[in-house]
N, C-alpha and C positions, 0 to 999 in steps of 0.2 A: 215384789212378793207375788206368787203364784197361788192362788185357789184351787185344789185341787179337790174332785167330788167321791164320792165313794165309789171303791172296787164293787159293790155289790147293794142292792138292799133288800132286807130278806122278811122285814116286817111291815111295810106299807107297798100299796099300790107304786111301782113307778109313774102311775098318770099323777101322783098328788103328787109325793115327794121332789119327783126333777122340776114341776115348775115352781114349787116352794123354793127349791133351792134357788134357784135361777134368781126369783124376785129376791132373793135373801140378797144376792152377791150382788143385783144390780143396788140395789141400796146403797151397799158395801161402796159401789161403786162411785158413786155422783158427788160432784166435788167439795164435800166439807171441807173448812179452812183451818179444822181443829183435829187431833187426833192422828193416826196413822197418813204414810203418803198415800198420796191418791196415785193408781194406776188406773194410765189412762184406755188402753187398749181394751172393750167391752166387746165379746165377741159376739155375744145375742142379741148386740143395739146395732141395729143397722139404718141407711137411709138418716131423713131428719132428724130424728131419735139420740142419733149418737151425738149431734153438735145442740141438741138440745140439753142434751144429759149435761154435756160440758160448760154449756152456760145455765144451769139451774144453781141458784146462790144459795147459802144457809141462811139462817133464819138471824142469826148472828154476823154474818157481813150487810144485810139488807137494814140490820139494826144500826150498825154502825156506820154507813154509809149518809144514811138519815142524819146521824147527828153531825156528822163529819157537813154533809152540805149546809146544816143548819148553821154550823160555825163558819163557814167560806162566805155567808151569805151574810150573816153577825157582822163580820169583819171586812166589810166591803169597804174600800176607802172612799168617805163623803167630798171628795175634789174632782174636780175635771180631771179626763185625760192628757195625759204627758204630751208634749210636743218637742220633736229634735229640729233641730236649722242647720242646714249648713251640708255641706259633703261629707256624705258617712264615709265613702272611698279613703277618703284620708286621713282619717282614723284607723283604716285597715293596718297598721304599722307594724313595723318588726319589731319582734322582743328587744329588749335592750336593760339587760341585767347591768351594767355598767354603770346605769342611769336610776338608780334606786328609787333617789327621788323625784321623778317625774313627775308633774300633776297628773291627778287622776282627769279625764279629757270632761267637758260638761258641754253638750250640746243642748241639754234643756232649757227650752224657753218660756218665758212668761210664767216660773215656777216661785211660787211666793212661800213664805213664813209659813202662813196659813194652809197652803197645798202639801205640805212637807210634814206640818204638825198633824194634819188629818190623816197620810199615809201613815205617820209615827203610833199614832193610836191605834189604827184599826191593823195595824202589826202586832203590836201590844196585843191588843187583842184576842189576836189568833194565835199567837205564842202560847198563851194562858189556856187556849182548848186545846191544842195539841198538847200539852202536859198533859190534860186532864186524859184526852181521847187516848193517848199512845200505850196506856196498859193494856188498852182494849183491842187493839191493833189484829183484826186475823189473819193467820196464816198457816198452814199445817207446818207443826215443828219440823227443826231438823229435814225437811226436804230442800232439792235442791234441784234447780229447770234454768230452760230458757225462756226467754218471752219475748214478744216481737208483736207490733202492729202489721197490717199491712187491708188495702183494700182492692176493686177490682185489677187496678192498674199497676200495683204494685207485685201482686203475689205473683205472675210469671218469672218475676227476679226473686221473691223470695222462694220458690221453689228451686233453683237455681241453688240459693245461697243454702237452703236445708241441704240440699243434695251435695254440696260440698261438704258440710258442716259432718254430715253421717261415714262421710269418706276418711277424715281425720279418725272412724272408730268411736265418737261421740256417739252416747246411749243416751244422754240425759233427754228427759221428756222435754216436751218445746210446748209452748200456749201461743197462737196467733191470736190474738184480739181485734175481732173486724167488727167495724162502726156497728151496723145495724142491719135486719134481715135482710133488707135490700142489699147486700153485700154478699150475702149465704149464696156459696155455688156447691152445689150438692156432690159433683165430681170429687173435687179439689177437699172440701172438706169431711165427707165421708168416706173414701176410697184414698186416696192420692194420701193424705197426712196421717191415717191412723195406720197404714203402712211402714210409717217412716216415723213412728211416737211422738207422732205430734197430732193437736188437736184445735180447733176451732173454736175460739168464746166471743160470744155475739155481748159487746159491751153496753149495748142498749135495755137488754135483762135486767140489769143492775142501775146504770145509771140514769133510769127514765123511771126507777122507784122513788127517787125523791125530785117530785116535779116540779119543783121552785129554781131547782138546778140550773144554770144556763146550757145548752149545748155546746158541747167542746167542738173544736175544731184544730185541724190539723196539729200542729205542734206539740199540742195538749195532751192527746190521746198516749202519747209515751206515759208518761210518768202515772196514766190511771193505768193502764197497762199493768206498769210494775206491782202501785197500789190492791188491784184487783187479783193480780194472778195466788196460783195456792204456794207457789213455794216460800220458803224462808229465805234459803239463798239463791239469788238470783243473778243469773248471766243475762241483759238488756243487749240483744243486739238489733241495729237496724237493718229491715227488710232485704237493704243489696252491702250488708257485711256478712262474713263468713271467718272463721278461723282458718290459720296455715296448718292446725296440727291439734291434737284434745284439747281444749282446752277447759275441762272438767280439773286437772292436776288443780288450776289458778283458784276454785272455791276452799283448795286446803292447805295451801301455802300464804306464808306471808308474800305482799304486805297484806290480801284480803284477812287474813286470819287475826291481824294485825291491828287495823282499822274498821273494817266491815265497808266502806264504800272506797272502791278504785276507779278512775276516770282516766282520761287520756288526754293531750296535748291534741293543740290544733296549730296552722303555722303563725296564728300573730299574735299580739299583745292585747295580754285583754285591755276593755273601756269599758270597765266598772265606772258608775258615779261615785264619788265621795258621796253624794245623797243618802244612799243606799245604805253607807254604814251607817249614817247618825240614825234613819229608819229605824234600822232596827237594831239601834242601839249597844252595837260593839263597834274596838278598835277598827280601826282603818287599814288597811290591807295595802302594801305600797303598789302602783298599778305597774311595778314591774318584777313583781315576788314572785311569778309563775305567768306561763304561756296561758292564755284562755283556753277554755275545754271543747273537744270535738267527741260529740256523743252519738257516734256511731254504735258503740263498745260502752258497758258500764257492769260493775260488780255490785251489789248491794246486799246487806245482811239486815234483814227487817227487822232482828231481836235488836241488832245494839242501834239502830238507824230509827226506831218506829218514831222518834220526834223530828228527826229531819225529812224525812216518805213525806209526813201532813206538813209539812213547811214547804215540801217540793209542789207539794198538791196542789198552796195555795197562790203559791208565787206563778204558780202555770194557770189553773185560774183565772189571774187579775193579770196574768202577761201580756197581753196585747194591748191593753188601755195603762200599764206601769210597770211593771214588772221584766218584760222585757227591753223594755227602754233604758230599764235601768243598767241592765246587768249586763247591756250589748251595747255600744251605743253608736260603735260602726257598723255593726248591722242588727236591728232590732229584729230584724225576721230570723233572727238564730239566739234573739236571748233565753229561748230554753234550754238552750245548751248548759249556761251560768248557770242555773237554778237549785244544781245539784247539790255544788261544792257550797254555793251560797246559803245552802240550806244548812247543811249540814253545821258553816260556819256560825250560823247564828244562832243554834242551839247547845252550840262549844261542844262538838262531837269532832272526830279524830277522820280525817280522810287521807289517802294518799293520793296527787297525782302522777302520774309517769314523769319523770322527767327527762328522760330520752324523746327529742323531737320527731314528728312523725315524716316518714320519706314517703315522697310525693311518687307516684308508680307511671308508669307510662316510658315513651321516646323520644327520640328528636325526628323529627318530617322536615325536611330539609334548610337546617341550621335550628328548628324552632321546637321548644320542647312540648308534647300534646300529653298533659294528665289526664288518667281518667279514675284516677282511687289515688287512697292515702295508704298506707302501712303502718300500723300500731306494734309501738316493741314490748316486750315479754316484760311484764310488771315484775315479776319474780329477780331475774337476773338484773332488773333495772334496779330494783330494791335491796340488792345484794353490791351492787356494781356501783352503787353512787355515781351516776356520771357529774363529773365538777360543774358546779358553775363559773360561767367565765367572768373573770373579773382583767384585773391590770397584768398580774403575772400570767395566768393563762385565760388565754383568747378564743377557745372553743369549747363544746360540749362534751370531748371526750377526753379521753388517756392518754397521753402518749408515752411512746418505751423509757425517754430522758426524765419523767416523770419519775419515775422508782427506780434511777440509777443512783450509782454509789457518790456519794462525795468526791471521793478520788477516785478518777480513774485508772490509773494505776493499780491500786489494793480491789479494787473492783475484779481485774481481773485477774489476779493472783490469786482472790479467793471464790473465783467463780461465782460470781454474786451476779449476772447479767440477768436482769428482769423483763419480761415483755406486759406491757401493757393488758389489762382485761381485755378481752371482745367485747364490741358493741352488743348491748341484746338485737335478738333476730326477733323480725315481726312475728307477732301473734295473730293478727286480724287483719283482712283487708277491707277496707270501708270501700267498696265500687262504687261511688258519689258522683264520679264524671261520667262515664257510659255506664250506661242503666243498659244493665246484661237480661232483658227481654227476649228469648231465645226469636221471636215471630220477628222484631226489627233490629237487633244485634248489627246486623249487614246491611243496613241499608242507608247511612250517612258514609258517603264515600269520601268526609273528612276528618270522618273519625281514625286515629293511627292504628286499624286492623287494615287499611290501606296505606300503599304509597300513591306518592303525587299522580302516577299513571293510572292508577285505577288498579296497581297488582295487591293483590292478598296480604299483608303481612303479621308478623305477631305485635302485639301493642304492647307489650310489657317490656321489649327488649330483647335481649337472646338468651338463648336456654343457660349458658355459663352465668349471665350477671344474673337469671334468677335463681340458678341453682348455689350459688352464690349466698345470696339473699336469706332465701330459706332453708337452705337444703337437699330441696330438687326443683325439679319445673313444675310450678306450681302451673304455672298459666295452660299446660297442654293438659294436666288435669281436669283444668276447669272448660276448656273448649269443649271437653270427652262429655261430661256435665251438660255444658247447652245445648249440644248433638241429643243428649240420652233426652233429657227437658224438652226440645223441641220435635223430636220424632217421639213421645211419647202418645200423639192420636192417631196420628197420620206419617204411616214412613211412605208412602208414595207424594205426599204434599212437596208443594214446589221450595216452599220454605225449609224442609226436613234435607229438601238435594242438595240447597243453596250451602246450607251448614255443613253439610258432609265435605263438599266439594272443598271449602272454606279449609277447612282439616285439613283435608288431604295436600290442598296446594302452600300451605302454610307448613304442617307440621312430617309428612310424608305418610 
């Protein structure tokens, strides 16, 4: 929506009237969680000003945020910390839908009746305020963004990953949430992002209003993210993920439209505790009903979700001392990944996840293959495509043509009945999780696969055919085009600016 000011004014001073106006629209402006979307681009706030503007909270998120840590803190489980034994490595496992009933894995030690029962309650608990809290839930209706954490270390790749992200033709507004002032770089958040509709909210604004709170820390920070930011529907991506292609279409097709939260496949088997169900008190999930989740990528719809959001809130929270132990238990430094679906499960809300498995990106360096990202397939055509699960008769995750053949093949081909298999969906997102696309050190591990064994230049993703393949075109010389524009954006005589150019050229001509 555009503000536009008067052709003319013919009965007050222009000295009153334009800065009347001015203060009017900045108003207009500052991110209420209620009423109209908020547009982010203010053109009169410059400097400080504008990543102040964007992290000024209503009077009613500062309200409900109070209450919200009041009940995180209510519900604090009276037991020691969790403890795992044993090799998490080997829990890393491959899915294995074949094997339904598998035990769910339990590396928890020294976990008594009494530790279990006092979790059980103080779940209970916080079940009971999220019912209550989730009417009160703010968010400006019917809007719909991106959101993304990132801090000083990260946002050279998340600038990267915006700048691909705008090249797919993506308009939607984007909210970074960085820790605390000491984070604020004045370049980057006032020039560089409000350029590219994106904005800067200093999460310390907000969550150092209720001072009882503990300080989040790394993992954590997503999910207040989501929590805090103004839209309704929300596109979560991580700082070095980006989209192949818009991916605005996925907030208005099924399955988001369908369910209101969509997640994505990671490549192992989750190790959930059975714990964890009886907690909080629903059926039991067989630990090989679905791939565990990789949350690069995540959809969410805060109207139909606002009781899962405070159950995501609080299982991240309490995750580092239980919560993530639970919900990961071959690797607990990734249980906030679970926390999503797990949420959602335990207040018997509708989720969908991908179930096309995610393809590992990268090459082979001599016999040996070097990933450096995952690939996310397109929810939509996944959702339409039903890829099978593999049981006794079939043994993989897709289609094949003898699938939808005729009975007889004979009458098959007299009546021209020959069927071809669906396409696999084509990725949607690339999660870059293995090399951290830094445009300043991009080049400078000569074992990363943008080398060969020699020390020669080469593409990491492959060749232009298997990617073009993949996606549709070459994704990957796009994105070099990206770390060249990213990296000479201070300095095109800097030796890092030659390095990347050069890198181009010897690689892609």
């Amino acid at each position: 929506m555009l503000i536009r000011g008067p052709h003319f004014i013919s009965t007050l001073p222009r000295l009153i009237v334009i800065p009347l106006f001015l203060v009017t629209c900045g108003l207009y402006f500052l991110p209420e969680h209620h009423g109209d979307p908020t547009i982010f681009i203010v053109p009169f706030l410059k400097g400080k000003n504008l990543t102040e503007a964007s992290s000024t909270f209503s009077a009613s998120v500062r309200h409900f945020w109070k209450d919200l840590a009041t009940a995180l803190i209510e519900s604090q489980p009276l037991c020691k910390a969790l403890q795992l034994d044993g090799d998490a490595m080997e829990l890393m496992i491959n899915w294995r839908p074949l094997e339904p009933h598998q035990k769910h894995p339990d590396r928890i030690v020294g976990f008594t009746d009494a530790d279990e029962t006092a979790l059980f309650r103080a779940h209970y608990n916080m079940r009971r305020a999220a019912q209550h809290l989730a009417p009160k839930l703010p968010f400006s209706k019917e809007t719909m963004g991106i959101v993304t954490t990132a801090n000083s270390k990260y946002m050279p790749m998340f600038l990267v990953s915006l700048r691909m992200l705008r090249r797919t033709g993506c308009n939607l507004p984007l909210e970074v949430f960085i820790d605390d002032w000491t984070k604020y770089e004045p370049t980057t958040c006032d020039i560089i992002l409000p350029s590219l509709n994106a904005r800067c909210v200093v999460m310390s604004n907000i969550y150092d209003t209720a001072v009882d709170a503990k300080t989040p820390d790394h993992y954590q920070y997503k999910v207040l993210a989501i929590l805090f930011s103004t839209f309704q529907h929300v596109l979560f991506l991580d700082s070095d993920a980006f989209p192949t292609y818009d991916p605005t279409v996925l907030l208005s097709t099924a399955p988001y439209t369908t369910h209101g939260l969509v997640t994505w496949p990671d490549f192992w088997a989750q190790t959930i505790s059975a714990h964890f169900y009886h907690i909080a008190a629903i059926p039991e999930v067989p630990s090989q009903a679905r791939l565990s989740s990789e949350s690069g990528q995540l959809l969410l719809n805060k109207e139909i979700h606002r009781e899962s959001l405070l159950m995501m809130v609080y299982y991240n929270y309490y995750g580092p001392d239980y919560y993530y132990k639970l919900l990961s238990q071959g690797s607990p430094g990734a249980g906030d990944k679970e926390t999503f679906v797990q949420a959602a499960l335990a207040v018997g809300l509708p989720y969908y996840q991908v179930r096309t498995p995610p393809l590992a990106i990268g090459r082979f360096v001599n016999g040996t293959y070097h990933g450096t990202g995952i690939a996310q397939a397109d929810p939509r055509r996944d959702y339409a495509y039903l890829p099978p699960m593999r049981s006794h008769i079939h043994k993989n995750e897709h289609w094949q043509d003898a699938d939808l053949a005729y009975p007889d093949p004979v009458l098959e081909k007299a009546l021209d009945r020959s069927l071809k298999a669906p396409l696999t969906p084509r990725p949607v997102f690339i999660h870059q999780n293995g090399l951290k696309l830094d445009p300043a050190r991009v080049l400078h591990d000569k074992s990363m696969p943008t080398y060969e064994l020699d020390g020669t230049p080469h593409r990491m993703w492959g060749s232009k055919e298997e990617m073009s393949k993949m996606v549709g075109y070459d994704l990957e010389r796009g994105l070099w085009d990206v770390i060249v524009e990213e990296g000479c954006r201070e300095h095109q005589a800097s030796r890092s600016c030659s390095e990347l150019k050069q890198h181009v050229r010897e690689v892609f001509g």
